[in-house]
C-alpha positions as CSV (number, residue, x, y, z in Angstrom):
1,X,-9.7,-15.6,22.3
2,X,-9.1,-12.1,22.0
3,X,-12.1,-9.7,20.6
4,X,-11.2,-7.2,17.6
5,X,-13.0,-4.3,17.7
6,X,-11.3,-0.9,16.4
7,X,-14.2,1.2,16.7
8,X,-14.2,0.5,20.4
9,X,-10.2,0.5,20.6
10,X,-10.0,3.9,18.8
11,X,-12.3,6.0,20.8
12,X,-10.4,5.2,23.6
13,X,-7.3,6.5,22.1
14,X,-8.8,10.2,20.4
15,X,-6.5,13.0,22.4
16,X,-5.6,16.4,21.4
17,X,-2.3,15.3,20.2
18,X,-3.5,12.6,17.9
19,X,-6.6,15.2,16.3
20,X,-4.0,17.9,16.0
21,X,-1.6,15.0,14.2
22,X,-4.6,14.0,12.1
23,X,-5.4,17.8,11.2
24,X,-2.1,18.7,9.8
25,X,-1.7,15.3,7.7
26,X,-5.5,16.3,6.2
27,X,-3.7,19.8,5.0
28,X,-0.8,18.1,3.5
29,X,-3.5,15.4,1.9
30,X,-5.0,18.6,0.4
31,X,-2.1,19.5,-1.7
32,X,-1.5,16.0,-2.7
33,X,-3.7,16.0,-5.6
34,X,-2.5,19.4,-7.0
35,X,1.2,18.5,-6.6
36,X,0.3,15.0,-8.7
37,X,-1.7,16.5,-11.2
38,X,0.9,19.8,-11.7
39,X,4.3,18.2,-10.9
40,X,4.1,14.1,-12.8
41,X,7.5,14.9,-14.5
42,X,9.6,15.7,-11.3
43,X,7.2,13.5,-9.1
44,X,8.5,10.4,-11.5
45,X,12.2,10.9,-9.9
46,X,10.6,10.8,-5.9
47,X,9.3,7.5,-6.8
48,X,12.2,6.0,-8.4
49,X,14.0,7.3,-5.1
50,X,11.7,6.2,-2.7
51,X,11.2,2.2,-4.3
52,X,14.6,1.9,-3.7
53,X,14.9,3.5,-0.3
54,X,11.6,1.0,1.0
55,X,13.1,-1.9,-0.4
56,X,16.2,-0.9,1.5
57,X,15.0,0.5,4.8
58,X,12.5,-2.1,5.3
59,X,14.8,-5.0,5.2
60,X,17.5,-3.3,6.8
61,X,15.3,-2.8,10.0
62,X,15.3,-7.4,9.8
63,X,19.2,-7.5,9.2
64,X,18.8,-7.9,5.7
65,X,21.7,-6.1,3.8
66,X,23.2,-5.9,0.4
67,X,25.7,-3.3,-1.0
68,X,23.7,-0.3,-2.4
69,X,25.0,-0.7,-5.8
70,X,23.3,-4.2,-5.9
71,X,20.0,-2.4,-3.9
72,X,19.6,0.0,-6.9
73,X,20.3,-3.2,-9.5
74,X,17.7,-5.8,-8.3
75,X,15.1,-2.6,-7.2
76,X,15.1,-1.6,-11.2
77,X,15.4,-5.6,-11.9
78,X,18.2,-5.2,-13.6
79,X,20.1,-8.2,-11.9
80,X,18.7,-12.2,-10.2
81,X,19.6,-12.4,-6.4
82,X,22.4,-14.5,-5.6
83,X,21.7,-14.7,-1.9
84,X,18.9,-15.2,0.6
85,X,19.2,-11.8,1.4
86,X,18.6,-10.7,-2.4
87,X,16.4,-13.1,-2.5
88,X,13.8,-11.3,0.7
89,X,15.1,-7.9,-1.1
90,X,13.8,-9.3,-4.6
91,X,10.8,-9.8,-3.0
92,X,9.5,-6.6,-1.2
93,X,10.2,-4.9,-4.4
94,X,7.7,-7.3,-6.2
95,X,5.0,-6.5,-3.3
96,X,6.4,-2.9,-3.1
97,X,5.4,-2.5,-6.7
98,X,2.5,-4.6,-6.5
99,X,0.5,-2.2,-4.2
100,X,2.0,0.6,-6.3
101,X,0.1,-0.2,-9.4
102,X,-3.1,-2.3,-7.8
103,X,-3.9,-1.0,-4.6
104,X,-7.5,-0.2,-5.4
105,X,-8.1,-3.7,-6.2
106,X,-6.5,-5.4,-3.4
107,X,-9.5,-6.0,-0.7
108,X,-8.0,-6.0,3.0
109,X,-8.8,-9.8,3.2
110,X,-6.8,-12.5,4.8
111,X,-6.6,-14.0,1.0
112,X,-4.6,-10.7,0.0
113,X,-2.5,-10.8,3.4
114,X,-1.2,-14.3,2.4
115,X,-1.0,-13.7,-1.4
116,X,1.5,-10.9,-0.5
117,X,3.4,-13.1,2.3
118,X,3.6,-15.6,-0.7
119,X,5.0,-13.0,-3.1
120,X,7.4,-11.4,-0.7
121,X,9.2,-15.4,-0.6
122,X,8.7,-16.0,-4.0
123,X,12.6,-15.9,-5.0
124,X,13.0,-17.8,-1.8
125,X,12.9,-21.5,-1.2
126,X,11.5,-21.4,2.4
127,X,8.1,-23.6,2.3
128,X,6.1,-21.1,4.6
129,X,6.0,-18.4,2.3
130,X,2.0,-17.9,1.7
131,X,1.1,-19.4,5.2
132,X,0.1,-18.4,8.4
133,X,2.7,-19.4,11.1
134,X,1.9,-23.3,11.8
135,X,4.2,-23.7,15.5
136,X,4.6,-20.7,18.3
137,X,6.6,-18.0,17.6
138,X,7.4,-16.0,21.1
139,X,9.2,-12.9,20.9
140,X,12.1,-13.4,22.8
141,X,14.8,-11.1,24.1
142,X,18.5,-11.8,25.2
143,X,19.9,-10.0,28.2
144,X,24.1,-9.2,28.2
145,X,24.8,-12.4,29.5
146,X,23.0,-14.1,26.3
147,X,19.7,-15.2,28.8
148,X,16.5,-15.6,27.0
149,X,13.7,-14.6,28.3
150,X,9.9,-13.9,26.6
151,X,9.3,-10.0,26.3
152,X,5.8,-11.4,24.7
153,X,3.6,-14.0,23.3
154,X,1.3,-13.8,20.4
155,X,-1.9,-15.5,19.3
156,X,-1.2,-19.0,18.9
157,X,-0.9,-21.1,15.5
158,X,-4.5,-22.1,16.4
159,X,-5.8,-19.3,17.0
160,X,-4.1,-16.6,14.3
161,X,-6.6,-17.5,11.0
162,X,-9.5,-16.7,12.8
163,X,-7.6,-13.8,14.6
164,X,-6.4,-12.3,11.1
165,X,-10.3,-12.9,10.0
166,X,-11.4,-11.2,12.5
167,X,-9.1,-8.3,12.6
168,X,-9.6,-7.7,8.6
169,X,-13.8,-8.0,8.9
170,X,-13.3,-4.7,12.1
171,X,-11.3,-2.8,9.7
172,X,-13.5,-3.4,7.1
173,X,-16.7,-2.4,8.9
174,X,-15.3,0.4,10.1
175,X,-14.0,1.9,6.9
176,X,-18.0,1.0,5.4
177,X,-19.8,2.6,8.4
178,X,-17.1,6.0,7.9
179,X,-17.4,7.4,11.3
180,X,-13.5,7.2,12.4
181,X,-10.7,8.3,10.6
182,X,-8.9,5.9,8.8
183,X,-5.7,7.5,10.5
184,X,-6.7,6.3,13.7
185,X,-7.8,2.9,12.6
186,X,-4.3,1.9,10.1
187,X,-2.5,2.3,13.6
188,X,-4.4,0.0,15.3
189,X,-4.8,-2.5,12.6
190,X,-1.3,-2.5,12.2
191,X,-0.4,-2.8,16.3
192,X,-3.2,-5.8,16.4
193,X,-1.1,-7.3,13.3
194,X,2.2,-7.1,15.0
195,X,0.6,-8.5,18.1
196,X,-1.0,-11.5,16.3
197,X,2.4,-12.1,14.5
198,X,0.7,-14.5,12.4
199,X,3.8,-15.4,9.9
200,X,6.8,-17.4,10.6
201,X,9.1,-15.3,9.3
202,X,8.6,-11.6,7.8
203,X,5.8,-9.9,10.1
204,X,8.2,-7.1,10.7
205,X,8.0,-6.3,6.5
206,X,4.1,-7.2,5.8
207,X,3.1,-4.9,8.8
208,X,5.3,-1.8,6.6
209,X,3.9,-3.1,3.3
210,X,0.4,-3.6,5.0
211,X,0.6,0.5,6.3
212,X,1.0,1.5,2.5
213,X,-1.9,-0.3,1.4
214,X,-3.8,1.0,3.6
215,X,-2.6,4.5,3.6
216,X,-3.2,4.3,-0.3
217,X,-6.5,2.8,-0.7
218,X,-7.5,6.0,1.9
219,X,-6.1,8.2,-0.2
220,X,-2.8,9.1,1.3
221,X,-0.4,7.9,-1.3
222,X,2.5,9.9,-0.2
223,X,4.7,6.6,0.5
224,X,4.7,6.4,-3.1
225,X,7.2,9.3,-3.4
226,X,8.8,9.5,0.1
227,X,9.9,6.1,2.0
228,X,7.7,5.8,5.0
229,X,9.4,3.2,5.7
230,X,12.9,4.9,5.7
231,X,11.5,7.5,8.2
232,X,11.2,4.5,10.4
233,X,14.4,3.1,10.1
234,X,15.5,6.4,11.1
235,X,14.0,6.1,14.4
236,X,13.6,2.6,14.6
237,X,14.3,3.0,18.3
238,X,11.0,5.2,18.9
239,X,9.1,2.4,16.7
240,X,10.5,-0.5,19.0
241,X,9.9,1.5,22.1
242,X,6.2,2.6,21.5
243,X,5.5,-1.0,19.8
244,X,6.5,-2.4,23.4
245,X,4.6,0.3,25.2
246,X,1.7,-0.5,23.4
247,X,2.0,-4.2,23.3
248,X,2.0,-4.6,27.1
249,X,-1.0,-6.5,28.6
250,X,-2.8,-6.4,24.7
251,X,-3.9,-10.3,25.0
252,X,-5.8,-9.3,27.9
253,X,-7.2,-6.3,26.3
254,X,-5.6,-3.8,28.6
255,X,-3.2,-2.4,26.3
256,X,-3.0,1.5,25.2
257,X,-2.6,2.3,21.6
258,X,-1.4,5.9,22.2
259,X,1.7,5.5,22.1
260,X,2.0,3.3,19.2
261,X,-0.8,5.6,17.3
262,X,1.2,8.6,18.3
263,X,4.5,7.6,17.2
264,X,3.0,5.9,13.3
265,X,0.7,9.7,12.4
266,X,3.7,11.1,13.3
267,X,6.1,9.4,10.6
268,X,3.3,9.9,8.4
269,X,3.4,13.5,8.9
270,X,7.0,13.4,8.8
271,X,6.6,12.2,5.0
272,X,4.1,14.4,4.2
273,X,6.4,17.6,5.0
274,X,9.5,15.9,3.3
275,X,7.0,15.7,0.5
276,X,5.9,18.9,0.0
277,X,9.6,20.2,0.8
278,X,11.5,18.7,-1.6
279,X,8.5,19.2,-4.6
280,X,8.9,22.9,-3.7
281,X,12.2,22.4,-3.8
282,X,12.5,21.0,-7.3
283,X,10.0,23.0,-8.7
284,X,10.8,26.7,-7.7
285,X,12.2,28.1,-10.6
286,X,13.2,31.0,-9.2
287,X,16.1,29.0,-7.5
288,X,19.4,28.2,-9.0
289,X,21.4,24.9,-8.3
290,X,23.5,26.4,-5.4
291,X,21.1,28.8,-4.1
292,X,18.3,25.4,-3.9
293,X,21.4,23.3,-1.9
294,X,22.2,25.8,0.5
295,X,18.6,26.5,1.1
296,X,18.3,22.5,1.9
297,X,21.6,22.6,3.9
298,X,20.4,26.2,6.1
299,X,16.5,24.4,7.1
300,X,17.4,20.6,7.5
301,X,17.9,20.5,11.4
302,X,21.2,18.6,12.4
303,X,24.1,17.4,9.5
304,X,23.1,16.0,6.4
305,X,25.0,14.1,3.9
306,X,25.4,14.9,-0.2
307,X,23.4,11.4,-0.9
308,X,20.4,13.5,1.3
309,X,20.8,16.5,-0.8
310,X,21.2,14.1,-4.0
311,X,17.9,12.4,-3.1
312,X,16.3,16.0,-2.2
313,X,17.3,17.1,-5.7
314,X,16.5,14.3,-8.2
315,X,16.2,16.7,-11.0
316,X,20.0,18.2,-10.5
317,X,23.0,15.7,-11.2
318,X,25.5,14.6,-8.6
319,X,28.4,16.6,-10.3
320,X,26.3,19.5,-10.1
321,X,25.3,19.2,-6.7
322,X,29.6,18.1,-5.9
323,X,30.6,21.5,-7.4
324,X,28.1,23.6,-5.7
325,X,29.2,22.0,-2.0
326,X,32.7,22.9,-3.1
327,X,31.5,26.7,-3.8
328,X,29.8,27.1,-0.6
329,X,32.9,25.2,1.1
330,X,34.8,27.7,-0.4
331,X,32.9,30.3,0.4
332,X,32.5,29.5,4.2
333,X,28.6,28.8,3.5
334,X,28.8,25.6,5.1
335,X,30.6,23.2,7.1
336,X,32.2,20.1,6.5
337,X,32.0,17.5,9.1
338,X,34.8,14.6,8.2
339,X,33.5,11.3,8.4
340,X,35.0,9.4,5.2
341,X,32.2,7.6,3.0
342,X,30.0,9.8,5.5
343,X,31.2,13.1,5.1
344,X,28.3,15.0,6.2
345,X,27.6,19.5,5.8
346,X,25.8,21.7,8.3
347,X,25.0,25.6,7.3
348,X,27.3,28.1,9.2
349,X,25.1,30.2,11.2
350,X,28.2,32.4,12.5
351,X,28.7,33.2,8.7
């Protein structure tokens, strides 16, 4: 059986990239606690934002859709599921909110792991909800002409309680003995996770549920207000590619973190500026509703649609924000960039 140890694992990782990722995220955590103590009121619309973009993002990444209008309904609870895609939805949001409001008592335990496997099927009638996978569960990939073929094979049914034991009582030692980062060991816990695919069904979704409880019970609570797990969605391809990377010869303990570890501090970091963006955003007074949207428009690096700017601007309403594109339309500010239900803006730098 495979060995867990992170402490061992994590040295062999510690590069300048990953201290100078760890660095800037320990700035950011700096200002955390003033912009929560100084800014609850506007802080309150981030998190309402964000729930419903995890919920979203997280299940998207499985193939688990619904229309955003029913997203927004069953997030706020507002409606029953009517599906078994509602149903996986209704349940992330239960252990979404879950770790919201009782992170600091939920011990990183295998008990915990399966209690929130167990909540996150609780709408559902599949019987493995709550259990560690009881048959193999290879991940397989299909070529263009629909072959199958193994791209890798985790821990066994066997072997994964005592794996998932093991894994929790490294973390745990290492956060006691408080010699490494936590930064460097949530990447690693979460890589060995994946890797152990201990669950039927849903690894995928506890492994982005898992990163906030640890994040949080670190003291990095910025998922709370920006959807880490949207930033991955976003780039869902680096995730996938880095995972594999990282994956390769790991049940033979030959594997290399970096890449894996590189690409999760910097999605963490990635939240952590959209953070501190769009609180400075909402809170400089100074600003007025078109001068704020143009600003957002002129530094966001590529298009971005009115639903980014909405999300960007909790605090100003979406007729608001709808007249204010208009003026700067008009006024050869911006661009528009056709695209129907995506009709996206970019600033005019020949302007």
């Amino acid at each position: 059986m495979r060995n867990y140890d992170l402490n061992k694992e994590c040295k062999k990782i510690l590069n300048n990239n990953i201290i100078n990722l760890i660095s800037s995220i320990h700035e950011y955590k700096g200002k955390q606690t003033l912009y929560i103590e100084s800014k609850s009121d506007v802080l309150t619309n981030l998190l309402d934002i964000a729930k419903i973009q995890s919920t979203e993002a997280s299940n998207k990444i499985e193939g688990i859709y619904t229309t955003d209008e029913r997203i927004k309904e069953i997030v706020n609870n507002r409606v029953k599921p009517k599906n078994r895609n509602e149903e996986e939805i209704a349940g992330y949001r239960d252990v979404l909110t879950l770790i919201h409001e009782n992170y600091e008592y939920m011990d990183i335990t295998p008990n915990i792991i399966l209690q929130m496997h167990k909540n996150l099927y609780k709408y559902s009638s599949k019987s493995y909800g709550g259990h560690f996978k009881d048959s193999e569960n290879a991940i397989e990939e299909i070529d263009e002409k629909g072959n199958r073929s193994i791209r890798f094979k985790p821990v066994s049914a066997f072997e994964t309680p005592k794996a998932i034991e093991d894994l929790c009582n490294s973390y745990n030692l290492e956060i006691q003995k408080n010699e490494i980062d936590p930064l460097m060991l949530i990447p690693v816990f979460i890589l060995d996770l994946l890797c152990i695919h201990p669950f039927i069904d849903g690894n995928g979704r506890m492994s982005r549920l898992l990163t906030l409880l640890l994040l949080y019970k670190s003291g990095y609570i910025v998922g709370k207000y920006i959807s880490i797990e949207k930033i991955v969605e976003n780039t869902k391809e680096s995730y996938y590619s880095t995972l594999e990377q990282s994956s390769t010869n790991w049940y033979e303990e030959k594997n290399d973190y970096t890449y894996f570890s590189e690409y999760y501090l910097g999605i963490i970091l990635s939240a952590y500026k959209d953070f501190s963006d769009r609180v400075e955003y909402i809170t400089n007074k100074k600003m007025n509703a078109k001068d704020r949207v143009a600003s957002i428009i002129k530094n966001h690096i590529g298009k971005i649609t009115k639903q980014e700017i909405v999300e960007r601007c909790p605090d100003i309403s979406i007729g608001t924000i709808e007249r204010v594109l208009k003026e700067l339309l008009d006024a050869n500010i911006i661009l528009k960039i056709s695209g129907g239900r995506f009709t996206s803006y970019t600033y005019n730098n020949k302007k």
